[in-house]
C-alpha positions, 0 to 999 in steps of 0.5 A: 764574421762574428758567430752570432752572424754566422748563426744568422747566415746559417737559419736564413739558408735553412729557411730560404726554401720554405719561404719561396715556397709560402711567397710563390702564388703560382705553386699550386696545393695538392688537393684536395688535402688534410681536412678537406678530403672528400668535401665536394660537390660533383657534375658528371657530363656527357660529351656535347661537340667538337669545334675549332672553337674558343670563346675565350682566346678567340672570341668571335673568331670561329675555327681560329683555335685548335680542335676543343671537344666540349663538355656541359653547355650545348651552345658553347661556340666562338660566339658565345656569351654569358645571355647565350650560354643561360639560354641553352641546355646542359650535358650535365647531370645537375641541371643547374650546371649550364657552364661551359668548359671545354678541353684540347681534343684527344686524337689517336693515330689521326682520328678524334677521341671524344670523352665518353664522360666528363667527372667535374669536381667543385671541391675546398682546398683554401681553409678560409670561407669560399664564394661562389664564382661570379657570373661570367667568370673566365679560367684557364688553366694549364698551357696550350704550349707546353711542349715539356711535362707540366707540373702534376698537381696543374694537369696529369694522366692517368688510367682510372682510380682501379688500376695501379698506374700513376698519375703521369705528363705523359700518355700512358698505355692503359692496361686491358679494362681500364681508359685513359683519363685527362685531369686539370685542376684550375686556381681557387683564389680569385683576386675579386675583381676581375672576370677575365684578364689579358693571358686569362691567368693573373685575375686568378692563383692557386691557394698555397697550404690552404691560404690565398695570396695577398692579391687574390684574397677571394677562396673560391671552390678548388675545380677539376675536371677529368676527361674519360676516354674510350681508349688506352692511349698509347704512343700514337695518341696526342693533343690537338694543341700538340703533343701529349704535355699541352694539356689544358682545360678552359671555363666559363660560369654560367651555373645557374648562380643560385644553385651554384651558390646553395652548393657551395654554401651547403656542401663546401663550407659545411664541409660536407661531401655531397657527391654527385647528390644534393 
């Protein structure tokens, strides 16, 4: 091998994990990060019903599922459309956020937790400008199935911001005045077509270094939702999708499109944190 070879050898070894990396859609970025720190919107919800309920796995299928608990949309059921959802209420504090979402319900020592609160962060981790999400638009993410940690930057749990616990796979034991908390974060590129798809995963990915893949050039708002929960978790505590690693979280939007879009427009692509305001 001459040495200029050689030379050639060696800088694609050097460059082949940056490059798998960049080319892994799936990868999701932490967020938010750099520039886009704070830049958020917020909806705090209160809890709204348990089911065994999931409108968009089983639809039309009631008590199909795993135990959900949901948050935000009153209505949201085995049945639910895009026109249901529009003509119900909201446990959300913006009034506009008519969404649903919804998460695997926490049990403890065999008895349901319902979240006391539900934080949703509509937050900017793609640098390029974003749209608001179509309406009816479906996300999943996370997996129902995992039975091994998931990665922390997908789901995580943690204590709360004021305790000294890191964010972990597995269910913690929350030191004396502080809860457990459940954390998803869902995929901001949208591939621009595709309202759901058949795993309710490929019509979306996740922007990497603040860039969309190829196939889903459309930045849409980087969303996480936290689940609070009025307990320390602990070794008898687990998912009713099983376990302690299934977490998941699932959405439909049904915002009520223009305020979504004025938010969006005036806090995410201004690069303004507005918070739970305006």
């Amino acid at each position: 091998m001459t040495g200029r070879a050689l030379r050639i050898v060696i800088l694609a070894v050097a460059l082949a994990p940056s490059l798998l990396v960049s080319a892994a859609p799936s990868s999701p970025a932490a967020r938010p990060s750099g520039s886009f720190n704070g830049v958020n919107f917020i909806s705090v919800c209160r809890f709204s019903h348990r089911a065994m309920d999931d409108p968009i796995k089983y639809p039309g299928q009631p008590g199909v599922s795993h135990d959900h608990s949901f948050v935000g949309n009153t209505s949201t059921d085995a049945s639910s459309t895009l026109a249901s959802l529009h003509k119900a209420g909201t446990t959300c504090q913006r009034r506009g956020d008519t969404a649903a979402y919804w998460m695997p319900t926490l049990f403890v020592s065999g008895n349901p937790v319902p979240p006391s609160l539900a934080t949703i962060y509509y937050q900017r981790a793609a640098s390029k400008r974003l749209r608001p999400f179509p309406q009816g638009l479906k996300m999943i993410a996370g997996s129902y199935q995992a039975r091994r940690p998931q990665s922390l930057l997908i789901t995580s749990w943690d204590c709360g911001d004021l305790v000294d616990v890191p964010r972990s796979s597995a269910i913690p034991t929350c030191p004396s005045g502080s809860s457990l908390r459940l954390r998803v974060n869902f995929p901001d590129c949208w591939n621009g077509k595709s309202l759901d798809s058949q795993n309710h995963m490929s019509h979306m990915a996740y922007s990497v270094g603040g860039k969309c893949p190829r196939r889903h050039p459309v930045a849409v708002p980087a969303l996480s939702v936290v689940y609070r929960y009025p307990t320390a978790g602990g070794p008898n505590a687990a998912l009713a999708s099983g376990g302690q690693y299934s977490g998941h979280a699932d959405f439909v939007n049904a915002w009520n499109q223009r305020t979504l879009a004025a938010l969006v427009s005036n806090c995410l692509n201004r690069l303004r944190h507005c918070g739970t305001g305006s």
